[in-house]
C-alpha positions in Angstrom: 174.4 -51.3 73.2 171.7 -48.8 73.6 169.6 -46.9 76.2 166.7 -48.6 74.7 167.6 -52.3 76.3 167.5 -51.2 80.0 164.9 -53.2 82.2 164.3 -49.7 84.0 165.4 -46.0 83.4 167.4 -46.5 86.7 169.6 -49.1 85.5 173.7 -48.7 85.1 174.5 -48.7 81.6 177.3 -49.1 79.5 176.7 -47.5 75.8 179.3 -44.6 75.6 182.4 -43.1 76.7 181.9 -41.2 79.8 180.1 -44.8 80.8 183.4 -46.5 80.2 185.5 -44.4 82.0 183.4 -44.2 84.6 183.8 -48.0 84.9 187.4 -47.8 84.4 187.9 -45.3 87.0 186.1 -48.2 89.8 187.5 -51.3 88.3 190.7 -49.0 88.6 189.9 -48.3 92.1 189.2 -52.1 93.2 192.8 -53.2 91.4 194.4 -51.0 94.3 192.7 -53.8 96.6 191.9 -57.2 94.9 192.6 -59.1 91.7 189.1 -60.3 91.5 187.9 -60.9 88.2 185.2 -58.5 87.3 183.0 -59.3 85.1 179.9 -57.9 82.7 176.3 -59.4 81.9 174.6 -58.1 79.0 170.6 -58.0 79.8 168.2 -56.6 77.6 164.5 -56.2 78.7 162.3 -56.5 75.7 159.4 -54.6 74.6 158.1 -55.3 78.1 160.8 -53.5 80.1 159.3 -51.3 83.3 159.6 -47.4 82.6 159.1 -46.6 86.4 161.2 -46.9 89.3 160.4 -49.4 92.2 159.0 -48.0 95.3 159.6 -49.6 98.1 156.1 -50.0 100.1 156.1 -51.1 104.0 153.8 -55.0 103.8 154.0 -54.5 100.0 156.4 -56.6 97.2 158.6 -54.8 94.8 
C-alpha cells in the first residue's frame, strides 16, 4: 500500500510502521472493552481521486 491510493489527502492510512502501531495501540485499547471483530477495507481511488478536503457549506452538498 501506498500514499498514492487515498481517495483524499485526509484519509487514515495504513502503509508503514508508525501507521500500524498506531492501529495496534486502538485495536489494543477497544480489546480492554469488546471482542468485536475489527476489520480492514482496502479502497483505492484511481487516477480520479480528490486532492482537496471537503468543506462543509450551510444549503450546500459535500
Amino acid at each position: 500500500m501506498t500514499p498514492d491510493g487515498r481517495i483524499t489527502p485526509h484519509c487514515l492510512g495504513l502503509w508503514n510502521r508508525e501507521q500500524a502501531q498506531a492501529l495496534q495501540k486502538l485495536i489494543a485499547d477497544i480489546r480492554t472493552y469488546s471482542n468485536t471483530p475489527i476489520g480492514v477495507q482496502l479502497n483505492h481511488a484511481g487516477r480520479k481521486a480528490g486532492n482537496q478536503r471537503a468543506v462543509a457549506q450551510p444549503g450546500r452538498p459535500r
